[in-house]
C-alpha positions in Angstrom: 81.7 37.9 31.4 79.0 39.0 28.9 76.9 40.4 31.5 79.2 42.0 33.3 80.8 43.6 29.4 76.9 44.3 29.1 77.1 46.5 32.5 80.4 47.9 31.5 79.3 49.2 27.9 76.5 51.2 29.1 78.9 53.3 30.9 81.1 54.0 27.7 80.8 56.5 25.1 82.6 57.9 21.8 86.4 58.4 22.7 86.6 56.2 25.4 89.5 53.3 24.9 89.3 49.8 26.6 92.3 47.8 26.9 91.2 44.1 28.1 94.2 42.1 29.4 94.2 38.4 30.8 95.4 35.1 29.3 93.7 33.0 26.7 90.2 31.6 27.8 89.9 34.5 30.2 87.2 35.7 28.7 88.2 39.1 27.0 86.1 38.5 23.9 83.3 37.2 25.6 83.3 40.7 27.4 83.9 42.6 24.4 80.5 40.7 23.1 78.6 42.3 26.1 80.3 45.5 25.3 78.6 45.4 22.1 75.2 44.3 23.2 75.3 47.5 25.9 75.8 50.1 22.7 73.7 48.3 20.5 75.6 47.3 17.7 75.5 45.3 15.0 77.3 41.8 15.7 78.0 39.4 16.2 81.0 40.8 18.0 83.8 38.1 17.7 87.4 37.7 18.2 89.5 39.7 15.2 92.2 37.6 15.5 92.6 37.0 11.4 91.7 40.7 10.7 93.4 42.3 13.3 90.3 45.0 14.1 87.1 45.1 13.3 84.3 47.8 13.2 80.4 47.0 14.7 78.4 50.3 13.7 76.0 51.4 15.9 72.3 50.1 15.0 70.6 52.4 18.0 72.6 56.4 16.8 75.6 55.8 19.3 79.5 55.4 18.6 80.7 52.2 16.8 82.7 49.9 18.5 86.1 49.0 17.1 87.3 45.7 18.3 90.9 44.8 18.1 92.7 42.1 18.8 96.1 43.1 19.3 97.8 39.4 20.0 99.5 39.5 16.7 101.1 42.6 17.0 104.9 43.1 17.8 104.8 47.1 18.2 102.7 50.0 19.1 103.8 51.5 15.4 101.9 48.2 13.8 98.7 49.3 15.9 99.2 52.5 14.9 99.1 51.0 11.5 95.4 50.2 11.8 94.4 53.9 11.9 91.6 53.5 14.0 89.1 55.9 14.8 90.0 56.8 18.8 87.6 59.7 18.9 84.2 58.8 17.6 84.0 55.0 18.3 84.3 52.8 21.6 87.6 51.0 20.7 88.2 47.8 22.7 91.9 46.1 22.0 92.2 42.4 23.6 96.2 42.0 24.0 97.0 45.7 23.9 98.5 46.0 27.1 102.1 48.4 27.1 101.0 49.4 23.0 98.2 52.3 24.0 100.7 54.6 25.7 100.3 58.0 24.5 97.0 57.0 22.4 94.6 58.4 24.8 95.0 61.0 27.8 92.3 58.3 29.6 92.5 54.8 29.5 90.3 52.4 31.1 92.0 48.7 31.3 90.5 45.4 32.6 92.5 42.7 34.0 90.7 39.4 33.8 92.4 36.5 35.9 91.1 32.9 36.1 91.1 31.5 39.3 93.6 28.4 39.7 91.1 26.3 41.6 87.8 28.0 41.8 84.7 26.3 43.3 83.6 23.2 41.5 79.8 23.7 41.4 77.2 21.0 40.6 78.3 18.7 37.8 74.9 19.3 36.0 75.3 22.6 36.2 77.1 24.7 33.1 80.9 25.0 34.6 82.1 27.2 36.7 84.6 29.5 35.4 85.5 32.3 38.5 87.8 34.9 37.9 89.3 37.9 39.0 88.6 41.0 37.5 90.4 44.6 38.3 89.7 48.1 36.7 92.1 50.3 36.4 91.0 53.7 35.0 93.3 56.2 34.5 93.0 59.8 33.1 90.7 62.9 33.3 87.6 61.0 31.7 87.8 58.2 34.2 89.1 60.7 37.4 86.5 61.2 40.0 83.7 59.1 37.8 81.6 56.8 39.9 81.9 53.0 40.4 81.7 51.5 36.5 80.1 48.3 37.9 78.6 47.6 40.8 
């Protein structure tokens, strides 16, 4: 997941909004770590869970990256609450599926599923953890752009 969050932050830039969507474990803040690597922030990039967002400026001269983690949140008006900076930052939001509508004319979200059974692998291997992952871009940044990952 870090890797592929590595691959997927070199393709984003200041305004763009991330919205990472999958259960617990899935591996949205693992990506979101990758993210940060790609733009070259300072980190470590971990989960905001206690703080709600948090801000990684830029160690290289790009865009900060906001990273929110919006699991606590009951409404789009308490995200709203966080004031964050949508146009000059890379803002990431973990749980923010259904609260981003209206935020952004583009949107770019990634669903992350864990496979039920996936292959086993060698026991002395790390473990395997496969997964399913879907981008859905929507908007005039993301129509007609190429292939994110590949």
């Amino acid at each position: 997941m870090r890797a592929l969050g590595a691959r997927l932050g070199a393709a984003l830039r200041a305004g763009d909004l991330v919205v990472l969507t999958g259960p617990l474990g899935a591996g949205k803040t693992t990506m979101t770590s990758g993210i940060g690597e790609a733009l070259g922030v300072r980190g470590p990039v971990t989960s905001p869970t206690f703080v709600l967002a948090r801000t990684h400026p830029s160690l290289v001269g790009g865009p900060p990256l906001v990273h929110v983690d919006a699991y606590r949140l009951g409404s789009a008006a308490e995200l709203d609450d966080l004031d964050l900076d949508y146009d000059h930052a890379v803002v990431v939001v973990e749980w923010g599926e259904g609260l981003l509508d209206g935020v952004s004319g583009s949107l770019l979200e990634v669903v992350l599923t864990p496979a039920p059974d996936g292959p086993a692998g060698d026991p002395d291997d790390a473990p395997v953890e496969p997964r399913t992952v879907e981008l859905r871009r929507s908007g005039p940044r993301w129509a007609g752009a190429p292939p994110l990952v590949g």
